[in-house]
N, C-alpha and C positions, 0 to 999 in steps of 0.2 A: 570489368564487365563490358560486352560488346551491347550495340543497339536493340537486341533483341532480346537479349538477357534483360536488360532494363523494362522492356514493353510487357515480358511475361511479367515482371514482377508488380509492372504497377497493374495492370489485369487483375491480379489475385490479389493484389491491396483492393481495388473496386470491390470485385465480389465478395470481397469479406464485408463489408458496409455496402449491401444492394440497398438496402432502404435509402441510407444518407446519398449514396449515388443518384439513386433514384431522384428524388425530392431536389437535389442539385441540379441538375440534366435537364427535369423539368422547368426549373428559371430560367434557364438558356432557350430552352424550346419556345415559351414563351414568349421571350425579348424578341428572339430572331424572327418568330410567325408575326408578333406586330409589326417587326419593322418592314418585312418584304412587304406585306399586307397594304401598310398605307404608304410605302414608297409606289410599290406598283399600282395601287389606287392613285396617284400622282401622274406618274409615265400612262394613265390609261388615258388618264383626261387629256393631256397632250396629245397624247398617238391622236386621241377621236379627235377633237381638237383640228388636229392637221391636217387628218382625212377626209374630215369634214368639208375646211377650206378648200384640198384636191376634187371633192365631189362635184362641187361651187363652181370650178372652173375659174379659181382665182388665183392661183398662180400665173399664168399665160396671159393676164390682162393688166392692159394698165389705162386711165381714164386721165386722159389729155384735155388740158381746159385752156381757152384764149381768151380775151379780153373781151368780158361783157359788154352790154350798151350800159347797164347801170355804171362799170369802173371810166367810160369814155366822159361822164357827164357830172360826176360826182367824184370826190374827195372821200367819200365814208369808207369804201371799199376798203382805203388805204389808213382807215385809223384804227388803232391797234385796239379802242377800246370799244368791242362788237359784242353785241346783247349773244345769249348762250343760245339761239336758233343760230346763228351764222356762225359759231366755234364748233357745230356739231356737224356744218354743211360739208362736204368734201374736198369743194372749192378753198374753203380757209384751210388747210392741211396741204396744201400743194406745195412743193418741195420750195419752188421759188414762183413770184408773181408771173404771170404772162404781160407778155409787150405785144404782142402779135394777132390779129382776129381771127379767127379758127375758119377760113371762107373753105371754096370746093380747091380753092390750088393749096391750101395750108394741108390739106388732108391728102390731096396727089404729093406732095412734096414729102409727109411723112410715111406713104404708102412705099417709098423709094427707099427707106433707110434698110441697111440689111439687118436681116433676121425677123422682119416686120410681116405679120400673113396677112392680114389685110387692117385695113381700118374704114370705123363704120360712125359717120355721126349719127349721136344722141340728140334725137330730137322729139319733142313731148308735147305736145297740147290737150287743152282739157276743154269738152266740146258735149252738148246733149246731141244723144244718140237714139232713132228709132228701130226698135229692132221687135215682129212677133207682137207689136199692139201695144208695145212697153217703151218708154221716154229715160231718161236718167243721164245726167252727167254721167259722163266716163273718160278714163284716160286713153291716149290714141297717143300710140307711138310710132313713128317712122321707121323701117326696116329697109335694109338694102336687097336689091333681089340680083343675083342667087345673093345666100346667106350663109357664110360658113357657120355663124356663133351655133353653139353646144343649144341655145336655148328653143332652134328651131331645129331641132332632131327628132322628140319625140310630140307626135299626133295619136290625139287617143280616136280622132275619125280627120278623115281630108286629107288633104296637102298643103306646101308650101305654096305661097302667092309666083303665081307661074313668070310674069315676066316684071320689070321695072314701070311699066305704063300700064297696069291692066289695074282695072277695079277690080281690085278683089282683097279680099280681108281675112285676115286670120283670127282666131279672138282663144280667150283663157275659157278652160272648160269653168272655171267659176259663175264667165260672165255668161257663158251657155244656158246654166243652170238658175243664174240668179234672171235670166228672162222669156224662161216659163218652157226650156227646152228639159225633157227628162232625160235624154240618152245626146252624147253627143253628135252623133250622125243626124238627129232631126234639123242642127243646124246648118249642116251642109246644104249649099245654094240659097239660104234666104239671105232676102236683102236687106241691107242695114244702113241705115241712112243717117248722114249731118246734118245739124238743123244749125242755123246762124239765121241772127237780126239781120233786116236787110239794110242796106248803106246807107247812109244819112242822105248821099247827094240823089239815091235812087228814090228816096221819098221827097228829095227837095222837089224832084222832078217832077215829079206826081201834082203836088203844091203848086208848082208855078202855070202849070199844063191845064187850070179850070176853066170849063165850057164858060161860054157867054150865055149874061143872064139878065133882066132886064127888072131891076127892084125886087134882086134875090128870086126872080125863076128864072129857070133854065129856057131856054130860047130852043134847046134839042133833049131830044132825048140821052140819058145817063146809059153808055155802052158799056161802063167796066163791070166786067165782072163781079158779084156778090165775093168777097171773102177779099177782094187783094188787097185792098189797105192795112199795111201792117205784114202781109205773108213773110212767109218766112222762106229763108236761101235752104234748100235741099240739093245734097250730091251725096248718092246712092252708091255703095259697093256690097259685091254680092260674098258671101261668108265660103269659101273654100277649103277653111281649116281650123279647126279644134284642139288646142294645144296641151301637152301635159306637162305644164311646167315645176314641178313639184320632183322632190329630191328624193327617194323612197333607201339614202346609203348615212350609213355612222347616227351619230346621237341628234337627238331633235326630229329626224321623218321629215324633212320638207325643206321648203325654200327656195330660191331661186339664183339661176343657174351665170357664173360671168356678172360683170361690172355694169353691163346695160340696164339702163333705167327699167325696171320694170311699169307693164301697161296691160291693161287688160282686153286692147283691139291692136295690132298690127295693119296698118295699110302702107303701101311702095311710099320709100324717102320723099319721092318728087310729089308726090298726093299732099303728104302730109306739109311737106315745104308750103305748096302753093297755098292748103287751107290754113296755114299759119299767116300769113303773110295778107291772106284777103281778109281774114276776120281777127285783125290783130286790135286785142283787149284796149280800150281806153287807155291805162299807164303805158302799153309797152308803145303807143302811138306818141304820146308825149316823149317818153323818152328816145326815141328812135327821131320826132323832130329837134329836140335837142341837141343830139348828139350832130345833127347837120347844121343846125344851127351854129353850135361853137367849132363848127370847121374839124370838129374828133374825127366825124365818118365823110365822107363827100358824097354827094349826090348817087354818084356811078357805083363806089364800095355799097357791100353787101356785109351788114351786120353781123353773117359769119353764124355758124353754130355754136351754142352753151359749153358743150363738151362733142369728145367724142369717144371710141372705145379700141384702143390699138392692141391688137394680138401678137405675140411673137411664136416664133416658132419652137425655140424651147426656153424654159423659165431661164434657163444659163445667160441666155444673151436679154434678159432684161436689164438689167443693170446698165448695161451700155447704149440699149435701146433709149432707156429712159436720159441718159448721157447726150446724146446726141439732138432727144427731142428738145433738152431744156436749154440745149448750144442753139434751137432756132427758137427761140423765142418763145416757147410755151409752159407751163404749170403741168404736173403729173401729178394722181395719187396711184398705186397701188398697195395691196394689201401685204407685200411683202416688206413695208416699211412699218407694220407694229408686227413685226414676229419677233426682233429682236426684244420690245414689250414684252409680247407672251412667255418670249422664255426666260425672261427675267422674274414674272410673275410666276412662273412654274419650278423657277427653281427656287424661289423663296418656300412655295408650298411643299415642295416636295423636302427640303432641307427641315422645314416643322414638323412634316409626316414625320419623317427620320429620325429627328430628336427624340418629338415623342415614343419613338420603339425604342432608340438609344438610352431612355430613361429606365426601361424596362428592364434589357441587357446588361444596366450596371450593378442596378440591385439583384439582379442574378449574380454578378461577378464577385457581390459581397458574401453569396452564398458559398459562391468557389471557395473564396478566402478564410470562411469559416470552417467549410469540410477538411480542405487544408490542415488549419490549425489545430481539429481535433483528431485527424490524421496522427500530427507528430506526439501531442499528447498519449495519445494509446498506444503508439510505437515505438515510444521513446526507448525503450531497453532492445528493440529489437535495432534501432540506427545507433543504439552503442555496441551491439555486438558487429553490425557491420563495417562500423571505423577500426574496430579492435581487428579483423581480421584484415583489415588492409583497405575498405574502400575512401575514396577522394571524396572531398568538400564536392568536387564538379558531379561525380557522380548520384552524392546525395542529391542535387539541389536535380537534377536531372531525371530522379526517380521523380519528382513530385510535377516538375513541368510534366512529362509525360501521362499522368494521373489527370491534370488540370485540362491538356490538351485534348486527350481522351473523352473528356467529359466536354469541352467544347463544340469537338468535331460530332461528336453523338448528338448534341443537342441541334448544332446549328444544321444539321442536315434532316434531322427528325421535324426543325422547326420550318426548314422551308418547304416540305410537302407538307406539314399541317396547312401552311400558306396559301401554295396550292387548293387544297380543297377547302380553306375556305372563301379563295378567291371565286373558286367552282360553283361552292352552294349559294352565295352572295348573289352573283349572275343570273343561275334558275331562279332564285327568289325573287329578282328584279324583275325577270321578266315575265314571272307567272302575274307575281301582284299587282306592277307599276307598267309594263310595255305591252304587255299583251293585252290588258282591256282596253288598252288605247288604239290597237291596232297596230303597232309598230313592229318592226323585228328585231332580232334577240341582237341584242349590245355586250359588247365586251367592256364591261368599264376596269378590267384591269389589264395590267399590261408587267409582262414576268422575264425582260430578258435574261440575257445567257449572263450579262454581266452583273446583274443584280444577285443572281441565283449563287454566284460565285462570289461574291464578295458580300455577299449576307455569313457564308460559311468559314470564309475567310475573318472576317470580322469577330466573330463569333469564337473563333480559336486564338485569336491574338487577343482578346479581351479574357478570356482563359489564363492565359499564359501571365498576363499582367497582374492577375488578379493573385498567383501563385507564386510572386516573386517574393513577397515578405516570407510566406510560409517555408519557402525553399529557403530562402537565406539564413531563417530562423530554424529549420532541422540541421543544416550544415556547420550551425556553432555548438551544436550538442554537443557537451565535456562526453568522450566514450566511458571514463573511471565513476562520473557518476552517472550515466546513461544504464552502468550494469548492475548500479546499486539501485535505480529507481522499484520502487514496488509494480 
């Protein structure tokens, strides 16, 4: 019998038994829709996962760190044994220690390196702010003007701080709203002002500078004005821009855009430099004498930036980027160093997804193996007429692959469009009940490639075929002399 002769035959064995067909076909259906289902529930969380990270702008960055004033002045930095706030800090995660102070030639020097688009230090202080009638600590972060980073593209009113020297400030529609602005354009052009305690030596001054008084009175009249004892240091910049810094792409709706620190006021680097520098906190005064102290920094050295945030031009060339920064002397993190993480976490998940369908698929495959065997039962006088007329062991055992494989290929291609749709109905459900009253947009949390689709089908026919090999082997020994006498 040629290969067709055999396909019709095992055809019209099916249709003689649709039911047990039937009810077979269905286990496989089964096994296979679970298994695409939470493998591609797997590959979905990844895909979003990644794209997410893409949306982020975290690819293209990488966060360049040099030698604090605290690592100049202290030992702790360098003991292995750090409380769980400094293992979660960025800085303890950097590839190797920095030897080197992050100053403005550390940053021109790494601006040099090829494939590099620009680099921007990170620089942050926390400072009360008036703005509208309203007071509050806030965070103020230093920005370079122009500004390539992704995270000054979008204004929901204004623009970007026009030049490097000018007063003017950008701020988060957050902090718009959280001070008493209902639309963001109401903030455009007010002014927003720092407030800092005044200098110890400008109040020593005050103190040492008292009128002459003759048994405790004054000998003149008191010319200073009502209020200055105590005033406080004001420098004003006027609000130019309303930022939207929010993610509105992939799972979760939000976030913030690149490895720069986030802040909810932008003022020019050089602004923020100098109010660092004149209203620098108690500790960071100690430590800063310190560190001149034990000859770490010298007089003329400059402290240098925290971090800073370097761009490349394509993620290809970070690798080498980051090569070359840590040959001068510096510490890197970027986020391209837990991916190999994630997809080690994603393939354990996705391997559990699997199994658990693979569990599915086997106790199908025992159904194969049963239809199989009650197959040769009820046929047994019909494969002793067929031995007696001439056909082969190979033959026999090949009527029944055929049957088995049939029933695989039916199943597992019936099972990966039930997959399909209910990866479909899964999605609208998601986002009728959980994303849409949230406001968010419609999420794909599955993910269906080409090679899934094909290798669920594939699977599914070799796990057929396997399941069929006793039954086959076991109508191929059929005696034909008693195969004609059976009832």
């Amino acid at each position: 019998m040629n290969f067709l002769d055999i396909l019709q035959l095992a055809l019209r064995n099916l249709r003689q038994a649709k039911l047990r067909a039937t009810l077979t076909t269905m286990g496989v259906i089964v096994g296979v829709a679970v298994i695409v289902t939470m493998v591609s529930f797997g590959l979905g969380l990844q895909r979003n996962m990644l794209s997410r990270f893409k949306a982020l702008d975290l690819f293209n960055e990488i966060q360049v760190f040099g030698r604090s004033l605290t690592s100049l002045v202290s030992t702790r930095a360098r003991n292995p044994e750090r409380n769980e706030n400094e293992r979660r800090d960025r800085r303890s995660r950097v590839d190797v220690q920095p030897t080197r102070t992050l100053d403005d030639a550390a940053i021109a020097e790494i601006a040099k390196i090829p494939g590099v688009a620009y680099v921007e230090p990170s620089l942050m202080v926390f400072t009360y702010v008036r703005v509208n009638g309203h007071s509050q600590v806030e965070s103020i972060g230093g920005a370079s003007v122009p500004n390539a980073s992704s995270r000054f593209k979008e204004f929901l009113a204004g623009k970007m701080i026009s030049s490097p020297d000018a007063d003017e400030a950008v701020v988060k529609e957050t902090f718009a709203r959280d001070f008493g602005f209902e639309k963001p354009a109401e903030a455009i052009g007010k002014t927003i002002e720092f407030l800092a305690a005044p200098k110890e030596s400008a109040k020593q001054g005050k103190n040492d500078e008292q009128p002459s008084s003759f048994f405790g009175l004054p000998l003149e009249e008191d010319t200073t004005p009502k209020g200055d004892n105590g005033a406080l240091v004001v420098r004003t910049f006027h609000i130019v821009g309303v930022l939207n810094a929010e993610v509105k792409e992939g799972v979760g709706q939000g976030g913030l855009r690149g490895l720069f620190p986030d802040a909810r006021v932008y003022i020019p680097l050089r602004a923020a430099r100098e109010w660092e520098i004149e209203h620098r906190g108690p500790m960071s005064q100690v430590t800063l004498a310190l560190a001149r102290e034990s000859g770490a920094l010298s007089q003329s050295d400059s402290e240098g930036y925290d971090s800073a945030v370097v761009r490349v031009n394509d993620p290809v060339a970070l690798t080498e980027v980051r090569k070359r920064i840590t040959e001068l002397g510096f510490g890197s993190f970027s986020i391209v160093d837990q991916l190999e993480q994630f997809r080690t976490v994603f393939l354990i998940i996705d391997s559990v997804l699997g199994l658990l369908g693979g569990i599915s698929l086997l106790v199908a495959s025992f159904g194969i193996a049963n239809t199989m065997i009650m197959s040769i039962l009820e046929r047994t006088r019909e494969i002793g007429i067929m031995k007696a007329i001439g056909a082969e062991d190979r033959e026999i055992k090949l009527i029944f692959f055929v049957e088995a494989a049939v029933l695989g290929l039916v199943g597992g291609v019936i099972g990966v469009l039930a997959a399909w749709g209910i990866d479909a109905i899964a999605n609208r459900l998601a986002y009728r009940f959980i994303l849409k009253p949230q406001g968010a947009s419609f999420v794909d949390f599955f993910s269906l490639p080409l090679w899934l689709t094909v290798g669920a089908i594939l699977f599914a026919l070799i796990v057929s075929i396997v399941a069929a090999l006793y039954p086959a082997a076991r109508a191929a020994r059929i005696d034909p002399v008693r195969a004609l006498r059976h009832d």
